[in-house]
C-alpha positions as CSV (number, residue, x, y, z in Angstrom):
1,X,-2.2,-24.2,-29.5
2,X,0.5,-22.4,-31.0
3,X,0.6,-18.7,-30.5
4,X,-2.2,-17.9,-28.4
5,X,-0.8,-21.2,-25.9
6,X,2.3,-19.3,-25.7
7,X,0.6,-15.9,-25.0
8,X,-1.5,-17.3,-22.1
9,X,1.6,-19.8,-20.4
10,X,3.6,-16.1,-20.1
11,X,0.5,-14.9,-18.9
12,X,-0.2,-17.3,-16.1
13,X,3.7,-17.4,-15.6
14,X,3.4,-13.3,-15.3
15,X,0.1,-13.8,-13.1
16,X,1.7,-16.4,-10.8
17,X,5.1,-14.2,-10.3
18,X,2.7,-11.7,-9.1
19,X,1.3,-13.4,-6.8
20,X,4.7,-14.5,-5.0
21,X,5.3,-11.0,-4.7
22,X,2.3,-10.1,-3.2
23,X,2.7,-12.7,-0.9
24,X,6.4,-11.7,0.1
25,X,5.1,-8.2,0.7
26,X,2.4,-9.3,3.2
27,X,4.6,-11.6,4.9
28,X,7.2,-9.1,5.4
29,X,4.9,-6.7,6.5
30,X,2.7,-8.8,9.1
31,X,6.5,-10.1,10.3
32,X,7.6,-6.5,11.0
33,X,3.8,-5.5,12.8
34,X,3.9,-8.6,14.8
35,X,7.8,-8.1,16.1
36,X,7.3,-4.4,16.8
37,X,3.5,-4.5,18.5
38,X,2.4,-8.3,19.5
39,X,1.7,-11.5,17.7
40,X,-2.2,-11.3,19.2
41,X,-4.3,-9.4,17.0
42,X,-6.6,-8.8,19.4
43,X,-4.2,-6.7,21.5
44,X,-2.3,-5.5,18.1
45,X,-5.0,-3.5,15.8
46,X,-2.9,-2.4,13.2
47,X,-1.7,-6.4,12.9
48,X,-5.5,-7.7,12.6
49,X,-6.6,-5.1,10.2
50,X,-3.0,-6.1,7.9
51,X,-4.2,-10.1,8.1
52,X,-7.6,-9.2,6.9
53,X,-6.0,-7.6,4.2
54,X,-4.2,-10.3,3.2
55,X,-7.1,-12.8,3.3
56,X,-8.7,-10.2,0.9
57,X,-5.7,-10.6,-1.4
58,X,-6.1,-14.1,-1.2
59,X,-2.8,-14.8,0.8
60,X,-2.7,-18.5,1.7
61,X,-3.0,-18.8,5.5
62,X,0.4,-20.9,6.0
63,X,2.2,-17.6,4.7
64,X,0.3,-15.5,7.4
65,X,0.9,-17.8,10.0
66,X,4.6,-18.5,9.2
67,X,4.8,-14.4,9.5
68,X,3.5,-14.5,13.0
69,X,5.6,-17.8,14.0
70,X,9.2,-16.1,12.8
71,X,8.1,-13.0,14.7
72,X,7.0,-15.2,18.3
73,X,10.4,-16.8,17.6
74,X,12.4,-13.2,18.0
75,X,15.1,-14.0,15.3
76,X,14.7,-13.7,11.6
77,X,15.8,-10.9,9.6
78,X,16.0,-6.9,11.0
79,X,13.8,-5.1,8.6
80,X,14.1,-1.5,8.8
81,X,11.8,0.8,6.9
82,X,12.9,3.1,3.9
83,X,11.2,5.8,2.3
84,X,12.5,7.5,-0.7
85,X,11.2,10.4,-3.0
86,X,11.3,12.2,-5.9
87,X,10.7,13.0,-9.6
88,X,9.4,10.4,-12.1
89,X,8.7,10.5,-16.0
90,X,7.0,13.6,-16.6
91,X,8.1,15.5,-13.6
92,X,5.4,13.7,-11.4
93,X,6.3,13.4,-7.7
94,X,7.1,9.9,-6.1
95,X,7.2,8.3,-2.9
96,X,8.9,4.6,-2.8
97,X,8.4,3.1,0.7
98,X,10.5,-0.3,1.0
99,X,10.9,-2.6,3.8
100,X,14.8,-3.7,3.9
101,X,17.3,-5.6,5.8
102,X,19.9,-4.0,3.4
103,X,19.5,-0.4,3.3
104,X,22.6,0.3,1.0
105,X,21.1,-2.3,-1.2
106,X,17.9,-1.0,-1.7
107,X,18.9,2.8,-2.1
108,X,20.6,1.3,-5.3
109,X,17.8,-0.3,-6.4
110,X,15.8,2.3,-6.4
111,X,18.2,5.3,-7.5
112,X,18.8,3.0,-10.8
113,X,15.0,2.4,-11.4
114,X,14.9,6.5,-11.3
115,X,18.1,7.3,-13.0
116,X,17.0,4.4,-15.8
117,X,13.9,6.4,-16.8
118,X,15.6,9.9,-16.7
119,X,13.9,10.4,-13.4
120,X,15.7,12.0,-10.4
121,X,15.5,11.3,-6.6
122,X,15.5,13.3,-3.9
123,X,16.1,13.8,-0.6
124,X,13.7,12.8,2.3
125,X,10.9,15.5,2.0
126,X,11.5,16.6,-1.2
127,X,7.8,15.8,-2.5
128,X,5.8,14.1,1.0
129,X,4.6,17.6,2.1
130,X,2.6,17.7,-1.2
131,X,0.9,14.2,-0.1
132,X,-1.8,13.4,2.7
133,X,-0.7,10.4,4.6
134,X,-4.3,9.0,5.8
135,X,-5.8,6.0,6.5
136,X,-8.8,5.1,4.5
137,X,-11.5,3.1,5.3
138,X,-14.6,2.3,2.5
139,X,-17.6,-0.2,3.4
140,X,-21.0,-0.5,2.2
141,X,-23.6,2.3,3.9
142,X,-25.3,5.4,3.6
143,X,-25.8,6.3,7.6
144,X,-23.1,9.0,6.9
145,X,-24.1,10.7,10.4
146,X,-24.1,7.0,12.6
147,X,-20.5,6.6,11.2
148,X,-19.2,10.0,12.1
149,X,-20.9,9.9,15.6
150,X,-19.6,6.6,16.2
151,X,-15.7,7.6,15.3
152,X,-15.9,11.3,17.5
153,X,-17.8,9.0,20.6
154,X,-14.0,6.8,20.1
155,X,-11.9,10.3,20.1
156,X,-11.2,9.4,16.7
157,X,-9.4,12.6,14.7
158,X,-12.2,12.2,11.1
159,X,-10.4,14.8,8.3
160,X,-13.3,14.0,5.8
161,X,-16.3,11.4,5.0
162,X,-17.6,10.8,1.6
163,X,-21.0,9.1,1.0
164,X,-21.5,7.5,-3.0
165,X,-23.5,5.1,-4.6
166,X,-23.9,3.5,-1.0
167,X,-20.5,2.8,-0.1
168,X,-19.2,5.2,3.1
169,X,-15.3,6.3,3.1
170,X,-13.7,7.2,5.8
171,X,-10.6,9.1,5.7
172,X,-8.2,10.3,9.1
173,X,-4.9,10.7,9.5
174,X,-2.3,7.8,9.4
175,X,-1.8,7.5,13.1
176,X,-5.8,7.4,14.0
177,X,-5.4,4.1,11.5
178,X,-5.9,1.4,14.5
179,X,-8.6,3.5,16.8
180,X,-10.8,4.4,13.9
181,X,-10.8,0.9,12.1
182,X,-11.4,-0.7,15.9
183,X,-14.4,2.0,16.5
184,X,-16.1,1.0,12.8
185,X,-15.8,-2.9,14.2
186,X,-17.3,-2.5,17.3
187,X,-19.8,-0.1,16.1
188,X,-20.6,-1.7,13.0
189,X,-21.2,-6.1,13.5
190,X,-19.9,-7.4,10.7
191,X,-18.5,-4.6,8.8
192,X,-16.9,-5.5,5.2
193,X,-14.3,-3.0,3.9
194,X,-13.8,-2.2,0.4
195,X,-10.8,0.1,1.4
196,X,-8.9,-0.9,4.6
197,X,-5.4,0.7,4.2
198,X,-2.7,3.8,4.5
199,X,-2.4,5.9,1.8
200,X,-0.4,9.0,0.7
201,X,-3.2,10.8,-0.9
202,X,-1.9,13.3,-3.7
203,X,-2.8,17.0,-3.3
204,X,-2.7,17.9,-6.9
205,X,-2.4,15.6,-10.2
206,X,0.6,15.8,-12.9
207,X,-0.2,15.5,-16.4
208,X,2.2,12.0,-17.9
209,X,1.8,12.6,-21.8
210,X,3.3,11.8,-24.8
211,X,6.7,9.7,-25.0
212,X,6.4,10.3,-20.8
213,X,3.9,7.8,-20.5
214,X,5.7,4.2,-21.5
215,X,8.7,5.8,-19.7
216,X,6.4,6.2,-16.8
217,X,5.1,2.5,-16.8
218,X,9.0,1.7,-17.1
219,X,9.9,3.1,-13.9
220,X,7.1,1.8,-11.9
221,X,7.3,-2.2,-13.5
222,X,11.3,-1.6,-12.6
223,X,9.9,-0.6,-9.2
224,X,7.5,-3.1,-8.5
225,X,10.0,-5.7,-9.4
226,X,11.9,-5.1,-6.2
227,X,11.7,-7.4,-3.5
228,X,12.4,-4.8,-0.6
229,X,9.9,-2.0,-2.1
230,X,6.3,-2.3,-0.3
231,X,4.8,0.7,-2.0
232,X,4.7,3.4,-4.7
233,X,2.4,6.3,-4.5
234,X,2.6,9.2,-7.4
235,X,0.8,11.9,-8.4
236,X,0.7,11.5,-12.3
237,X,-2.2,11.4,-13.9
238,X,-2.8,9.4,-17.4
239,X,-5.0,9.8,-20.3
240,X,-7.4,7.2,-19.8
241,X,-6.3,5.1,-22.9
242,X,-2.9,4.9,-21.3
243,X,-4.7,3.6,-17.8
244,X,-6.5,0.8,-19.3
């Protein structure tokens, strides 16, 4: 077995320690959404749309339902969300958003994943205003005009619709995320998404070249790796050697 055992135990060990955070992330999240708008998905969209997610990501149904239990009980921890932005390797913009019951905690986290890879944060606003935050939505179809009829009938605000290689997606602004995904559903029996989530959406791309680019991958790994951030969204864009 040798080598190539070795190789494949770090990568199942690397595999599995990605999967506990995935899992932590979700649990967190469906905690806070259940707390803050109802433990009944029927009555809280934005909560059934977040545990289909997680079934997609292949979260084990004890962590969902253990998520939903702490929240029924009231108690548990006092997550407050935290967004933080900035400039990464390269000068490409950043936004870190982070669930945290420890907000000093966290800001340290992240300030020394930034300073660390000769990357600066900023202050809040400093680089969101050069993001869209939307919610995107991408199934299976080509009835491009059913779909957009079906999201104006539910007073849905639509700020673009793309039709490809028969697969429909939807994009409207963060806070139309529950009343559009409930108007696809009922519209649509049986609807599969592809894409079910909120986004900040870039508004123009920054080259990451050169000695930038393992720098860049640096900053996001040390990013990734902590516990209270939920997620990164960037505007860097890598030669396509660097992204596979």
């Amino acid at each position: 077995m040798g080598r190539a055992y070795q190789n494949r135990k770090e990568s199942m060990a690397k595999t599995a320690a990605a999967k506990t955070k995935v899992y932590s992330r979700f649990g967190r999240e469906i905690y806070m959404c259940a707390k803050s708008g109802g433990i009944d998905p029927d009555g809280n969209l934005a909560l059934r749309g977040l545990i289909d997610r997680a079934k997609k990501a292949q979260v084990p149904a004890h962590v969902i339902e253990k998520a939903i239990d702490k929240a029924k009980g009231g108690g548990g921890e006092d997550y407050a969300a935290a967004r933080y932005e900035g400039y990464g390797p390269g000068n490409c913009m950043v936004i870190v958003d982070c669930l945290t019951d420890n907000p000093n905690r966290t800001f340290g986290d992240v300030r020394f994943a930034f300073t660390k890879t000769k990357s600066k944060i900023g202050t809040p606003g400093a680089v969101a205003h050069m993001f869209d935050h939307c919610a995107i939505f991408a199934f299976k179809g080509e009835d491009e005009e059913a779909v957009l009829e079906a999201l104006m009938e539910a007073d849905v605000d639509v700020t673009d619709i793309e039709s490809e290689d028969g697969t429909i997606t939807v994009f409207t602004p963060n806070t139309e995320y529950a009343k559009a995904r409930e108007a696809l559903v009922n519209t649509f029996e049986g609807i599969d998404f592809d894409t079910d989530e909120i986004q900040f959406l870039p508004k123009t791309t920054t080259p990451v070249e050169g000695d930038d680019i393992p720098m860049f991958e640096k900053f996001l790994d040390m990013l990734n790796e902590l516990d209270d951030v939920q997620n990164v969204f960037h505007n860097a864009e890598l030669p396509e050697q660097a992204e596979q």
